[in-house]
C-alpha positions, 0 to 999 in steps of 0.5 A, spaced: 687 569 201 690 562 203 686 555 200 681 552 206 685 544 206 679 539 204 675 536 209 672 530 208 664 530 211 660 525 213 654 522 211 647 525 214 644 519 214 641 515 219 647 511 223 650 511 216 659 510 217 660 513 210 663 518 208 658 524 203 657 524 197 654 530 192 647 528 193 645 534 198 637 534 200 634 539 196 628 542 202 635 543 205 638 547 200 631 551 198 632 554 206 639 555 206 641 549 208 647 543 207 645 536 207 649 531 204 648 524 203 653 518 201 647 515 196 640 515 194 638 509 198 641 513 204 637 519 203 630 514 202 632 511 207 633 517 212 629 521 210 622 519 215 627 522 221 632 528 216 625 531 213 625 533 222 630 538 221 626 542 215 622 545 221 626 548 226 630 551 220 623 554 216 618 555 222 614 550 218 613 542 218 612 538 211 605 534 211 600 531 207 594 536 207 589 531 206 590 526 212 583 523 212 582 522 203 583 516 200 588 515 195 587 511 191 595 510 190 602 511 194 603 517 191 602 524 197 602 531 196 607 534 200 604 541 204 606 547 204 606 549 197 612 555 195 610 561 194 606 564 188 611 566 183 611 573 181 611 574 173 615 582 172 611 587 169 615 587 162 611 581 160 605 581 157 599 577 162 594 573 160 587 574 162 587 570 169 593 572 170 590 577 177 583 573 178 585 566 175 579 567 170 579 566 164 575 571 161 572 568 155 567 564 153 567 557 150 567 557 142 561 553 139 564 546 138 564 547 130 566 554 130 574 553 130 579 558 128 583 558 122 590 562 123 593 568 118 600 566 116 602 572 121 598 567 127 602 561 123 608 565 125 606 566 132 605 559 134 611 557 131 615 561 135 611 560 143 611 552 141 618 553 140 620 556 146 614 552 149 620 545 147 625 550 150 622 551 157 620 544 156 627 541 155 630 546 160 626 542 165 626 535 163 635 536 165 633 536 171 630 532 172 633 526 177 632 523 184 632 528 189 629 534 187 622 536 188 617 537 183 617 545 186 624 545 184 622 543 178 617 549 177 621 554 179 626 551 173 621 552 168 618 559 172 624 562 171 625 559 163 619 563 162 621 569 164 627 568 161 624 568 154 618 573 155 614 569 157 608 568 162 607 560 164 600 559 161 598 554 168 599 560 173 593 562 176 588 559 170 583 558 174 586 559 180 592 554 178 597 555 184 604 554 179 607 554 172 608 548 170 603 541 172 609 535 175 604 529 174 607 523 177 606 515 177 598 514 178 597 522 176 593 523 170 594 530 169 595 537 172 599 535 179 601 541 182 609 541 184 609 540 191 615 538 196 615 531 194 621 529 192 622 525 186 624 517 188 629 513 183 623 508 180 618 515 178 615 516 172 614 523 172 610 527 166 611 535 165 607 540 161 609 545 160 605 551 157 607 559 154 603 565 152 608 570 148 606 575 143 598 573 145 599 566 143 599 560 147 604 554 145 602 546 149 606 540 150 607 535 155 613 528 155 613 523 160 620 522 163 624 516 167 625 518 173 634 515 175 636 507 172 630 504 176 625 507 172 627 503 166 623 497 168 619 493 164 613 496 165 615 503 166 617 502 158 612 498 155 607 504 159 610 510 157 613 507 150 605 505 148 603 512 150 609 515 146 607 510 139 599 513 141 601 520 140 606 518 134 600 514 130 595 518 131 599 525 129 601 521 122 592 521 120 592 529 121 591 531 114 585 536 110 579 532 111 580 528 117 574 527 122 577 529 130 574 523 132 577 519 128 584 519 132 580 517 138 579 510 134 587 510 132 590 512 138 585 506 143 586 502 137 594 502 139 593 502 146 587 496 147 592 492 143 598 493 148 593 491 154 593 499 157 587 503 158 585 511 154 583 515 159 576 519 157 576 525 162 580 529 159 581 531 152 586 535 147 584 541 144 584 548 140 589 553 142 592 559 139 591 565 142 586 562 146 589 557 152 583 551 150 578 552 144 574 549 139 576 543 137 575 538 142 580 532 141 577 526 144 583 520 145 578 514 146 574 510 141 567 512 138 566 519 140 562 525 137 567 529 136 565 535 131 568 538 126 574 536 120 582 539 120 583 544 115 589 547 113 591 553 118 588 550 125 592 549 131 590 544 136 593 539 141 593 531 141 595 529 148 593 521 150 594 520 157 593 511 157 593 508 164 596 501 165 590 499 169 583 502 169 580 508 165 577 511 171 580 517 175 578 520 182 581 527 183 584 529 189 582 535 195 586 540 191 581 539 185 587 539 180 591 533 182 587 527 177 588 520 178 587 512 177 582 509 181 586 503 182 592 507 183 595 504 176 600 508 173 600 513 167 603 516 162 602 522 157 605 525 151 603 532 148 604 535 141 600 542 139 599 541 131 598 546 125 595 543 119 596 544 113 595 543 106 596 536 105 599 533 113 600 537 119 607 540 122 608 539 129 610 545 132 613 543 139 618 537 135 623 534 139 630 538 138 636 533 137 638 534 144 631 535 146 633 530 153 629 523 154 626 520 148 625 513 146 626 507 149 626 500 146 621 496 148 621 490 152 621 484 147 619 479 153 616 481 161 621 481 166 626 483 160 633 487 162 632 494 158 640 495 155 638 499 148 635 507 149 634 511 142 637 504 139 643 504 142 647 498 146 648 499 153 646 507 152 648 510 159 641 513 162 640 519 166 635 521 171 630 524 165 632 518 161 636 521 156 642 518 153 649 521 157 
């Protein structure tokens, strides 16, 4: 067969002279079609009139299911979702896997589980593929790509690991991952919406494999525009919050006590602790006993002790503490549109300080990023290097 000469394609942006580039549209590629662009301005800029095309080729239009609901930020749900993702019969199901319930009863707040060396071993292993399936996700992460792309990365990571995706169909969830982005707090459900250069965007990723759950969740920075003073100073205050609070988990330690280390740290970096949402036992139940309260002052029961596993997980907003849930009943948000980050470890403690289940690998994507030292501030070193080249997950090249 004879090599087909190059041809050199033009942009499809609106009245743009340029020659394409790589950039495609990703609605585009998910129905079968090619749509490149010369740059990310171009396609932002284009994309009120391109999204037209979607239409014609899918039989469906792209639109904010909620017209009339007063958001809060600029953030929109884009409709229609994807269809569920099936799960193959090989691999074991949770129990709302079918009907969305969860099929057990709430423990006792005081009745919190203490695991075996067998469920010790159980946990360590779904956390760790758990950080896999996470990290997976995370490289894929750019401007560009839809938050519905990235749960069907993650679906199809699960699968690949035996796993089931904890979120799909709990309590009615419609996908496997929760894409949480800008002012969402927690549990954005991955839509048509296309990732902007300038996002923060946080994943949580949950698995159930071998009966037992693995939870955790990392906030990213979505292409260079991201890297703001303050995205940062958000998104790092959130990072040292979760690091702070992990360091006091030993034997003895009252669960209500790390709302005090956490609000502590974020009060002093002028960020507010979302109070609405909690961390929370987990083994081979999805969210037990203990309830872990991020704020101040709370009346959290109970006292580590050395075999229980449970999550940390604060979610700080750069505004108000206040939230408001969208239509869908699942996308929380800030009141005031302020944005959020959040940042999620599942933990076992043990005899004398705890073991992080879901750590970071060392080439886990993302991770630290210096903090400004004054606002307004040119951000050059990422993980505590010079002028550390940062890709769309915000991880060095």
């Amino acid at each position: 067969m004879a090599a087909q000469v190059p041809i050199k394609k033009a942009c499809m942006g609106v009245d743009c002279p340029n020659e394409a580039g790589t950039l495609q549209c990703p609605t585009c590629l998910k129905i079968g079609k090619t749509s490149t662009f010369c740059a990310q301005d171009c396609f932002k800029r284009s994309w009120g009139e391109h999204k037209t095309v979607h239409k014609a080729a899918s039989g469906g239009t792209l639109h904010n299911p909620f017209p009339s609901f007063k958001f809060t930020g600029s953030l929109r749900p884009v409709y229609p979702l994807s269809p569920r993702r099936s799960i193959p019969d090989h691999i074991a199901k949770p129990p709302w896997s079918e009907d969305g319930e969860p099929k057990y009863k709430l423990f006792a707040r005081n009745k919190i589980s203490i695991l075996d060396k067998a469920g010790q071993d159980a946990m360590r292993k779904v956390c760790r593929l758990s950080r896999e399936v996470l990290d997976a996700v995370a490289r894929e992460v750019r401007p560009g790509v839809t938050t519905d792309y990235l749960d069907e990365v993650c679906h199809n990571a699960c699968i690949e690991r035996n796993a089931y995706p904890s979120p799909l169909n709990y309590m009615n969830f419609p996908k496997s991952i929760c894409t949480s982005a800008n002012e969402v707090i927690c549990h954005g459900i991955p839509d048509a919406r296309v990732l902007l250069d300038g996002d923060i965007l946080n994943l949580d990723v949950s698995l159930y494999h071998n009966g037992h759950h693995g939870d955790l969740n990392e906030t990213y920075y979505v292409g260079p525009s991201a890297l703001n003073a303050a995205n940062i100073h958000l998104v790092e205050t959130t990072r040292e919050c979760l690091r702070l609070a992990i360091e006091t988990v030993k034997p003895g330690l009252p669960f209500r006590d790390i709302g005090n280390t956490i609000e502590k740290h974020a009060k002093a970096n002028k960020c507010a602790v979302i109070t609405t949402y909690c961390g929370h036992g987990i083994n081979t139940l999805f969210h037990c006993a203990p309830n872990i309260p991020h704020y101040a002052k709370n009346k959290a029961v109970g006292t580590a002790k050395p075999g229980m596993c449970f999550t940390i997980e604060p979610m700080i907003s750069a505004g108000t503490h206040r939230d408001k849930t969208w239509p869908d009943n699942w996308t929380s948000v800030t009141q005031d549109g302020a944005r959020t980050a959040q940042f999620e470890h599942t933990l076992l403690v043990t005899e004398d300080g705890c073991e992080v289940l879901t750590a970071r690998l060392e080439d886990s994507p993302g991770g630290k990023v210096e903090m400004p030292k004054e606002e307004g501030e040119a951000i050059v070193k990422v993980d505590g290097k010079e002028g550390a080249k940062v890709n769309g997950a915000g991880s060095k090249a």
